[in-house]
C-alpha positions as CSV (number, residue, x, y, z in Angstrom):
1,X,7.7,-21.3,19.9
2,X,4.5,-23.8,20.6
3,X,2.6,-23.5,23.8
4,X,5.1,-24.7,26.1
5,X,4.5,-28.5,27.6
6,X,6.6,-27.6,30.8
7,X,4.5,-25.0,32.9
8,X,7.7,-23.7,33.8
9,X,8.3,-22.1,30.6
10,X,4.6,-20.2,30.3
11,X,5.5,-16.1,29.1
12,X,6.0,-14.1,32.3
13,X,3.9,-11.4,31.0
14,X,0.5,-12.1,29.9
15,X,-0.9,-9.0,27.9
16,X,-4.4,-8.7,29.2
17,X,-7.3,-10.1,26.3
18,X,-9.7,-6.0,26.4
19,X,-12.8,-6.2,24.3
20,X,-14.3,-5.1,22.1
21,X,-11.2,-5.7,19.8
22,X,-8.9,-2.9,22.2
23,X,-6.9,-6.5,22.4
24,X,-7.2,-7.0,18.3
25,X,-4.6,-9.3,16.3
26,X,-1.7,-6.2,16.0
27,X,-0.9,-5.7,19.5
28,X,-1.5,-9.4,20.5
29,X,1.3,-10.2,17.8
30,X,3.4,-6.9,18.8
31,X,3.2,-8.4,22.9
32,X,4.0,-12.5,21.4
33,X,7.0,-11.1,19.1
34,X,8.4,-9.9,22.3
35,X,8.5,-13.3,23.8
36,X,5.4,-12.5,26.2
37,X,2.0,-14.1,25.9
38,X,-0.3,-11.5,23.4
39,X,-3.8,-12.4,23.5
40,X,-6.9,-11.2,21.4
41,X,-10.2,-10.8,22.5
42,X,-12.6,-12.9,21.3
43,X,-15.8,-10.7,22.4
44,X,-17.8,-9.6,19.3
45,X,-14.9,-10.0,17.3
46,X,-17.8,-12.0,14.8
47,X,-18.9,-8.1,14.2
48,X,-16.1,-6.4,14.2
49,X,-14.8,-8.5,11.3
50,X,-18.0,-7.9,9.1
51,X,-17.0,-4.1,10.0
52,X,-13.9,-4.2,8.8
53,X,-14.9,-5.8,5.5
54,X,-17.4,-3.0,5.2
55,X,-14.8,-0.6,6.0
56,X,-13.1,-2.2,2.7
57,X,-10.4,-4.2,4.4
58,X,-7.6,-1.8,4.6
59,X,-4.8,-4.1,3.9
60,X,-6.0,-6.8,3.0
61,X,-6.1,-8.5,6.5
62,X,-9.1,-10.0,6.9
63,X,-9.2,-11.3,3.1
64,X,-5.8,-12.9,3.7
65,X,-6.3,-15.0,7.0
66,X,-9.8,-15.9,5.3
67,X,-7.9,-17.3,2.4
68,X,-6.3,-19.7,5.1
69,X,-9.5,-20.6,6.3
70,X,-10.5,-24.2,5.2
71,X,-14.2,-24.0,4.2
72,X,-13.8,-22.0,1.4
73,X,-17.5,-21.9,0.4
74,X,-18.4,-20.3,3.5
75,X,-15.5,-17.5,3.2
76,X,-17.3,-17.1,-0.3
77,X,-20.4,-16.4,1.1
78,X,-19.1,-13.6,3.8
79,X,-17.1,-11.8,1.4
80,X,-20.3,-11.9,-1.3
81,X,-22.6,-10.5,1.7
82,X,-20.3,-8.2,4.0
83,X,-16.8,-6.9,2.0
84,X,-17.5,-3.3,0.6
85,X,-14.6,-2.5,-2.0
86,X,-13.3,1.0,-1.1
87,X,-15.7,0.8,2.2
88,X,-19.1,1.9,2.9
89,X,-20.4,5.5,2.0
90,X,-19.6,7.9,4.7
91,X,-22.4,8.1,7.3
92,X,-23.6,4.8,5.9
93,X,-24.7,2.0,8.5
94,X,-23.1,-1.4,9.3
95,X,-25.0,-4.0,8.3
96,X,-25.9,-6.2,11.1
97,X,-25.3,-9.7,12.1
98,X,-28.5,-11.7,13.4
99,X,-28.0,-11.4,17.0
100,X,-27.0,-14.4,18.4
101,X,-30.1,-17.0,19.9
102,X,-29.8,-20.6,21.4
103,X,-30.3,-22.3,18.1
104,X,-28.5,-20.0,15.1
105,X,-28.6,-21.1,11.5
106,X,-25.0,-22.7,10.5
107,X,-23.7,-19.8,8.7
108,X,-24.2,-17.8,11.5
109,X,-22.0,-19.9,14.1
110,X,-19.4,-19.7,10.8
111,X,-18.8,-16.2,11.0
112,X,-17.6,-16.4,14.0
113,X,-15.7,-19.6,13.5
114,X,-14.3,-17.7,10.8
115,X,-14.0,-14.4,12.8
116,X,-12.0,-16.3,15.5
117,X,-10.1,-18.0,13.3
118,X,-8.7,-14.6,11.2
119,X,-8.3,-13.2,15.2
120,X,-5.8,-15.5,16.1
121,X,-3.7,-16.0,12.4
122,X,-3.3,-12.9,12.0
123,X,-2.1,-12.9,15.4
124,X,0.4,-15.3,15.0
125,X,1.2,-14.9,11.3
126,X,5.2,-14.2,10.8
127,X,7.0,-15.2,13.9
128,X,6.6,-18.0,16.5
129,X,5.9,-16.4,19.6
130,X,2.8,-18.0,22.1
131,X,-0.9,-16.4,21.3
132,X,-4.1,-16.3,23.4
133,X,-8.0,-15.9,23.4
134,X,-9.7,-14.3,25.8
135,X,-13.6,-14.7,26.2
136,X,-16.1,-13.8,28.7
137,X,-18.0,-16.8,30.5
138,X,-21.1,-14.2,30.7
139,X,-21.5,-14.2,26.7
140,X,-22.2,-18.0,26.7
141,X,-24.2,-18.0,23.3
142,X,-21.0,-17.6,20.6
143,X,-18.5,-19.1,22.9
144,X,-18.1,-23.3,21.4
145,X,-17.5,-21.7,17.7
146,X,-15.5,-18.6,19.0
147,X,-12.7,-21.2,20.7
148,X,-12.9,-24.0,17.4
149,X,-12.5,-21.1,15.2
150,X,-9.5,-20.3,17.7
151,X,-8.3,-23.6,17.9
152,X,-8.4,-23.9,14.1
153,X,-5.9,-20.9,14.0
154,X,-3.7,-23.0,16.3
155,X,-4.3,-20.7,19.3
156,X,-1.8,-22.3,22.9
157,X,-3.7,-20.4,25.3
158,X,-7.5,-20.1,26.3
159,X,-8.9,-17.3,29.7
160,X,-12.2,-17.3,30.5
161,X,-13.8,-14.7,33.4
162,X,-16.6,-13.0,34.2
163,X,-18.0,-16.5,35.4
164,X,-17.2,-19.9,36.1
165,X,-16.4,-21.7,33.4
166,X,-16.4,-25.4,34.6
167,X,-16.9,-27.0,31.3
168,X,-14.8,-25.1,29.1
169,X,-11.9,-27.8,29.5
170,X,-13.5,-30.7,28.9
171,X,-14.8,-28.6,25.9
172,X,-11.4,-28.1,24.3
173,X,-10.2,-31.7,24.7
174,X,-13.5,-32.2,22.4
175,X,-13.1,-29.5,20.0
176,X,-9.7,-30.9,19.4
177,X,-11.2,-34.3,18.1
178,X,-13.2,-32.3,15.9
179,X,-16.0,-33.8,18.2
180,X,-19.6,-32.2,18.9
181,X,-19.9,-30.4,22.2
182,X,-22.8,-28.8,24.0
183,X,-22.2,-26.4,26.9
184,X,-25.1,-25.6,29.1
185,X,-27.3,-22.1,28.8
186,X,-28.3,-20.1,32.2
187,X,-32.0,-19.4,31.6
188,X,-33.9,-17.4,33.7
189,X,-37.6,-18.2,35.2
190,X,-38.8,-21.3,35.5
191,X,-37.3,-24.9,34.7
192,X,-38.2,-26.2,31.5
193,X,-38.9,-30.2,30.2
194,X,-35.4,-30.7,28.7
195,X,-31.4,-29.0,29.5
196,X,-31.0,-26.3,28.1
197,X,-27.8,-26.5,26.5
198,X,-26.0,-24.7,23.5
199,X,-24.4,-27.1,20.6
200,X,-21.9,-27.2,18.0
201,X,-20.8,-29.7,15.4
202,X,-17.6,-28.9,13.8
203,X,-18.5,-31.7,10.9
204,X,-21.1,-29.1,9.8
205,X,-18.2,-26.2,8.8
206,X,-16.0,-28.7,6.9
207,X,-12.6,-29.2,8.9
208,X,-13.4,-32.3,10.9
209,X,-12.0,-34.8,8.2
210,X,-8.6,-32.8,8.9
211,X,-6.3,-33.7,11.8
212,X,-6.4,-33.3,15.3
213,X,-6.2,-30.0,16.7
214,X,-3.6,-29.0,19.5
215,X,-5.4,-28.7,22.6
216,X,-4.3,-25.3,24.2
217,X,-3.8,-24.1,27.8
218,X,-7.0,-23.1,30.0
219,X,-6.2,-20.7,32.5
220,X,-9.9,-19.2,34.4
221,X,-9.6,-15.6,35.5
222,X,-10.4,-15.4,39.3
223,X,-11.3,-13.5,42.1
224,X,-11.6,-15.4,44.8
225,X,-9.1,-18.8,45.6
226,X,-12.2,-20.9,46.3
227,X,-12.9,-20.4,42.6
228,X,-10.1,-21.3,42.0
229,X,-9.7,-24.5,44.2
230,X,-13.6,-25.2,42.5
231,X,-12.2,-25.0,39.3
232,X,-9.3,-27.2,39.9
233,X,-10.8,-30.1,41.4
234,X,-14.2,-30.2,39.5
235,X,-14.1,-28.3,35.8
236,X,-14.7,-31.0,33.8
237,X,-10.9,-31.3,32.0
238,X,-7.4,-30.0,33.1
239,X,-7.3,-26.9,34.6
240,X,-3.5,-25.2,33.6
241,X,-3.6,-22.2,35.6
242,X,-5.3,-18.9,37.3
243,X,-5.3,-15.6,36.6
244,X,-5.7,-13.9,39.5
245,X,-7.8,-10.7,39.1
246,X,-8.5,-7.9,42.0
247,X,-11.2,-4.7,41.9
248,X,-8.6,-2.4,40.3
249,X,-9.0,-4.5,36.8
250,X,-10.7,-2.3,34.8
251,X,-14.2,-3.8,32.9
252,X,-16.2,-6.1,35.0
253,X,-15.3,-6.5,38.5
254,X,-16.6,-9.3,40.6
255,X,-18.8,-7.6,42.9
256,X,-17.5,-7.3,46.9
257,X,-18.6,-10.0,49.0
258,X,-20.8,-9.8,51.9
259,X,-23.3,-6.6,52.8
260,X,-22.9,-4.2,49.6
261,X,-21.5,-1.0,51.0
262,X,-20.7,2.3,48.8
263,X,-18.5,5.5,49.0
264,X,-20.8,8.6,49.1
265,X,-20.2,9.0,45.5
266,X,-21.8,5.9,44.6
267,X,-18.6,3.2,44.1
268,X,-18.6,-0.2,46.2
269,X,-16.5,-0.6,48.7
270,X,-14.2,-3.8,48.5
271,X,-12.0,-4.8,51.8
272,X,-10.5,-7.4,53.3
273,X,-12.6,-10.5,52.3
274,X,-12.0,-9.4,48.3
275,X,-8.4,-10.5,48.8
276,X,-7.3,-13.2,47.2
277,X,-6.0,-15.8,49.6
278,X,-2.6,-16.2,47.8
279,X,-1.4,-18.7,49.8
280,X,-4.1,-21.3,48.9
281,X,-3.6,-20.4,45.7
282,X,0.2,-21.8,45.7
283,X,-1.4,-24.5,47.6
284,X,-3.0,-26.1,44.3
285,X,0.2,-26.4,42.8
286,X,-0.9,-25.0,39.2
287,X,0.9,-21.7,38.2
288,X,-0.9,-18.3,38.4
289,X,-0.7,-14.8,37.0
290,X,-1.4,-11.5,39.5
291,X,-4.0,-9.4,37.6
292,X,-4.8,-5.7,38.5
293,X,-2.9,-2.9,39.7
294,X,-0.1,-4.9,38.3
295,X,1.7,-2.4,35.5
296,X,4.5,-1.0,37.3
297,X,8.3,-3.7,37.8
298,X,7.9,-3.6,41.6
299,X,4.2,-4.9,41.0
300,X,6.1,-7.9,38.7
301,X,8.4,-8.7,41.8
302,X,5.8,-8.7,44.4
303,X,3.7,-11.4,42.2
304,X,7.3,-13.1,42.0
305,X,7.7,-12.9,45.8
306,X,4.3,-13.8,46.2
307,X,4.9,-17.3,44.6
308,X,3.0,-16.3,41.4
309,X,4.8,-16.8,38.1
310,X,4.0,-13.2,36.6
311,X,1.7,-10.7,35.6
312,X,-1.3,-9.9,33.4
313,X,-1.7,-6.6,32.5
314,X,-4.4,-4.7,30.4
315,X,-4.2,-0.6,30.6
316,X,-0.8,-0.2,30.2
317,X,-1.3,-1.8,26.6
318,X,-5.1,-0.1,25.8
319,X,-2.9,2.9,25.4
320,X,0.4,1.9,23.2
321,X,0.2,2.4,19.5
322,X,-0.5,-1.0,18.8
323,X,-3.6,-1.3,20.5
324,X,-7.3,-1.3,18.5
325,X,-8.1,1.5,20.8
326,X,-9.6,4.4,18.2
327,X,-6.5,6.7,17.9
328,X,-8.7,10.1,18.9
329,X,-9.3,8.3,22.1
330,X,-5.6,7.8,23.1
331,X,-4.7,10.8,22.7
332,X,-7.9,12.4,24.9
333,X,-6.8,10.3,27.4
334,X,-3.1,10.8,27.6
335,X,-3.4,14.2,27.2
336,X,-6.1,14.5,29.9
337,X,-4.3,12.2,32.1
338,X,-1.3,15.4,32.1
339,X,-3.9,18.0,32.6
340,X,-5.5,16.6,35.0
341,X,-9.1,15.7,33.6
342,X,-9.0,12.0,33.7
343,X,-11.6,10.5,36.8
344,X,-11.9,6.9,36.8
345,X,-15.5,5.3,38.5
346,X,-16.6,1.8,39.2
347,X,-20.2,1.6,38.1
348,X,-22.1,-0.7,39.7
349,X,-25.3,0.2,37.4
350,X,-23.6,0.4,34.4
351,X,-23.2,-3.1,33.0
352,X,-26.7,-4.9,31.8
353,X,-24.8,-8.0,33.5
354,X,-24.7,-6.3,36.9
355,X,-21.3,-7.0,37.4
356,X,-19.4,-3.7,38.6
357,X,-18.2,-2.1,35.6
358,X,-15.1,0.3,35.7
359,X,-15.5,3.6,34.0
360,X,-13.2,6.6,32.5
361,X,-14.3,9.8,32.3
362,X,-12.9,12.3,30.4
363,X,-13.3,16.3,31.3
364,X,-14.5,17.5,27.4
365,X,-14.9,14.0,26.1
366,X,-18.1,13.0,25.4
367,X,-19.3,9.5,26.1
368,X,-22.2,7.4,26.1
369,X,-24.6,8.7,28.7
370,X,-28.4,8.3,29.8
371,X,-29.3,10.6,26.9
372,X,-28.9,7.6,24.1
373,X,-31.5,6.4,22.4
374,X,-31.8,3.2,23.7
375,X,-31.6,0.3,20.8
376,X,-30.6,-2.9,21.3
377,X,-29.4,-5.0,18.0
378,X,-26.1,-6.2,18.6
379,X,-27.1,-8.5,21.1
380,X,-24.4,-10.2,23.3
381,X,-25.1,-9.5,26.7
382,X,-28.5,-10.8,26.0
383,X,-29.6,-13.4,28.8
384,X,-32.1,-16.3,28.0
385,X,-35.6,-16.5,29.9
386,X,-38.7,-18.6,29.9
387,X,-41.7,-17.4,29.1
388,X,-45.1,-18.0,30.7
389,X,-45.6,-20.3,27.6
390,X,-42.5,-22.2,28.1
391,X,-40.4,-20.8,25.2
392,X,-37.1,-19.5,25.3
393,X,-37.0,-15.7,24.6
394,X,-34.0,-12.9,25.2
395,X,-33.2,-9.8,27.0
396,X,-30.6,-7.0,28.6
397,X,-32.0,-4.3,30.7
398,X,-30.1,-1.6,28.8
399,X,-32.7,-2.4,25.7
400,X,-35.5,0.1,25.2
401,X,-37.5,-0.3,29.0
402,X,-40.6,-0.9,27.4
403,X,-39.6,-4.0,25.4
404,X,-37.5,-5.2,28.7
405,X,-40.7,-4.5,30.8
406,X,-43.0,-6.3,28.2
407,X,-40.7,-9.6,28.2
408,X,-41.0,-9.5,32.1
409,X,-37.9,-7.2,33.4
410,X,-38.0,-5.2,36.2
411,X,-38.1,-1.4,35.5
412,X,-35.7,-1.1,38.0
413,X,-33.0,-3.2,36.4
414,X,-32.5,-0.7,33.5
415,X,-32.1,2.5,35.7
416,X,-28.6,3.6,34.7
417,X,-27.4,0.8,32.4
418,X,-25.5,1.5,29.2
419,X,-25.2,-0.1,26.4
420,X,-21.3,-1.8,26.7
421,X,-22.1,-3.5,22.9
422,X,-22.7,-0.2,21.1
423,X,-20.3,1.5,23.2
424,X,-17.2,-0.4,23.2
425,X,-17.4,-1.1,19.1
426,X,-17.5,2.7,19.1
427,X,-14.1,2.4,21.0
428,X,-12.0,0.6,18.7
429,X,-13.3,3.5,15.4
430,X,-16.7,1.0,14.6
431,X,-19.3,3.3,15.6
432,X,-23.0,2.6,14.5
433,X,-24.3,5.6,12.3
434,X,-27.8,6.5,13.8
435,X,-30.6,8.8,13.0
436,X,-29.7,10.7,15.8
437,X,-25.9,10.4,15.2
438,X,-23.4,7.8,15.6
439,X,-23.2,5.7,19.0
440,X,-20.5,7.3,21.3
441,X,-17.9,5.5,22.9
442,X,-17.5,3.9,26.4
443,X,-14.0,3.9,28.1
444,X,-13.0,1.3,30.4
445,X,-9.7,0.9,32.2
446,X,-8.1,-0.4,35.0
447,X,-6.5,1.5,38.1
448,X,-2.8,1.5,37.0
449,X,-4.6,4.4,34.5
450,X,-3.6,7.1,36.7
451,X,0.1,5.5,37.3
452,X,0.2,5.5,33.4
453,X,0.5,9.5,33.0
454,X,3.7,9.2,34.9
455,X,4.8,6.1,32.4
456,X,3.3,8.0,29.3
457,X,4.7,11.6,30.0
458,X,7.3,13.0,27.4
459,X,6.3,10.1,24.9
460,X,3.4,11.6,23.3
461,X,3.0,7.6,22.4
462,X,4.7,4.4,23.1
463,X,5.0,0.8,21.9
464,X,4.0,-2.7,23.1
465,X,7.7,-3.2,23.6
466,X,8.2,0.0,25.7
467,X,5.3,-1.2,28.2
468,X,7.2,-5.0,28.5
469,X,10.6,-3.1,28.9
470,X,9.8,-1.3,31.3
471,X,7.9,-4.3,33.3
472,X,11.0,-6.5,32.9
473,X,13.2,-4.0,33.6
């Protein structure tokens, strides 16, 4: 099926879009098959494609979406630089993509055109269920050729958090002219002579001459209903729906409003003001989607009771078979989640983008700690800032401190940050080889984690369609 005109026919499930690539093409077509709304993730997935080249292209996946893909020259050119036949040599590093700057070089925005694009066909290659992107409003600098590459796939649903994305829909109804668009970039420090402002011209990667594209669905993930009512009244295009998202999501949280209060262990403390006034949000008459704490049938019937026209959920689907998720890690988890050695934390210190930032932790696990060696060369949670001088230079406080120091941070912004790049490509089996050894991963998950032991127990593993049977039941 297309993405439905009538809103009363959107999925009732929405699979939840978990970077980096835990959300990848397999289970997002698994979750659509099944009549539900399967999304990718869209976050680094520009890297993770040039990794799976190197790592030979088991299948053929990549190589056969990229044969769909219409500038072939630039497919060419990939293939020639990053596709390893066989794979890399064991212990080998990834070779890197420039990391991502206000002004790239063409053939950098086409990779991840191009890495988008493979997402979402591969995604919806072989039946005619409803796919999705998900991207994060925070990592501003590869988002206008992350949703043309989508677009070109013939993606029917965009969600954007971890932000306010105001000008994302006026965006799409320009991408799907094949227009230019520009999207402004938060700088830090002081105001400069001109906007500063990211572009794209899709006349300069060689599709504009074809027709026009299908603009999809934008549905903002939220966290508060005056974001939402914001949204609605004053994004710069249609607004289609919400997702509505509480604390117990796991990845970034929004922070709680008001004083910042903590548990003795170190967690903030959300109450009542970081519920989300449901009853405005029926009020603005576009459909919405509960989001967190939601993986369970009776959680599907309170969202339906609640006037909301389903659920999105993420950690029931990390864990099925389908998921990118590296295999070793599913099994840690499950298995610790029955002997009792699973712990979940919300980090407030963890995330460079000082968003909360939900962690697992794993009794004989090991994880990405303080002990790394801090590097910084992928690159995406990088935020712009003006120099004395004027210029526009980049940063993240989990980079070496020195260099974050030298470019004007304060040394107290890196205590306790981790690298969530490094650490979440580990995640899905694309861990950087180091000197010092290869990056570890960096679990995330939502709440519903500890109901899932109870879901998971005497399957040793499940399926996409065991986790939507069991929500529809």
């Amino acid at each position: 099926m297309t993405a439905p005109r009538d809103p009363g026919a959107h999925p009732r499930i929405i699979q939840g879009g978990m970077g980096i690539a835990v959300s990848d093409w397999r289970l997002a077509r698994a979750v659509s098959r099944l009549g539900q709304l399967g999304v990718v993730s869209g976050t680094a997935i520009d890297s993770v494609m040039v990794r799976r080249l190197q790592d030979g292209d088991a299948g053929g996946h990549v190589r056969r979406a990229l044969a769909a893909f219409p500038d072939h020259r630039a497919v060419a050119a990939v293939l020639a630089r990053y596709f390893v036949d066989g794979g890399r040599a064991a212990g080998a590093p990834y070779r890197l993509l420039p990391m991502y700057r206000r002004t790239v070089h063409v053939a950098r925005d086409a990779v991840t055109v191009m890495a988008n694009f493979v997402e979402v066909w591969l995604a919806k290659e072989g039946h005619d269920g409803v796919v999705g992107l998900n991207l994060l409003t925070k990592v501003q600098m590869p988002t206008l050729p992350s949703l043309y590459g989508a677009m070109l796939a013939g993606v029917d649903y965009v969600l954007m958090g971890a932000g306010i994305p105001r000008e994302i829909p006026g965006v799409l109804d320009a991408l799907a002219r094949h227009a230019p668009v520009r999207l402004r970039l938060d700088v830090e420090g002081p105001a400069g002579t001109a906007a500063d402002e990211l572009a794209f011209d899709p006349r300069a990667h060689g599709c504009a001459e074809s027709a026009p594209l299908r603009r999809p669905w934008f549905f903002p993930i939220v966290s508060a209903s005056s974001l939402a009512t914001t949204l609605a009244r004053k994004a710069t295009g249609r607004v289609d729906g919400f997702i509505v998202e509480g604390p117990t999501a796991g990845g970034h949280n929004a922070p709680p409003r008001g004083e910042p209060r903590f548990t003795p262990a170190g967690e903030p403390v959300y109450g009542e003001r970081d519920a989300v006034d449901l009853a405005k949000m029926r009020e603005l008459g576009l459909p919405f989607w509960l989001a967190g704490g939601t993986g369970s049938p009776a959680a599907v019937r309170d969202a339906a009771a609640a006037g909301a026209s389903g659920v999105q959920v993420g950690t029931l689907f990390a864990y099925c078979e389908e998921s990118g998720l590296a295999p070793e890690l599913k099994r840690s988890v499950l298995e610790g989640l029955t002997e009792g050695r699973v712990q979940l934390f919300t980090d407030p210190l963890a995330s460079p983008t000082g968003y909360p930032f939900k962690l697992v932790r794993v009794a004989g696990l090991s994880q990405q700690d303080d002990r790394r060696v801090r590097s910084c060369d992928l690159g995406y949670l990088r935020t712009a800032y003006r120099t004395a001088e004027g210029r526009l230079d980049y940063r993240c406080p989990a980079e070496p401190v020195a260099q974050y120091v030298a470019k004007g941070g304060r040394v107290e912004d890196t205590v306790g940050r981790r690298c969530l790049c490094n650490g979440l490509m580990a995640n899905v089996g694309q861990p950087q080889a180091r000197d010092e050894g290869a990056e570890l991963p960096l679990l995330t998950s939502g709440d519903e984690l500890v109901a899932l032991g109870s879901f998971a127990r005497g399957r040793g593993a499940y399926t996409a369609a065991d986790v939507v049977r069991y929500l529809i039941a």
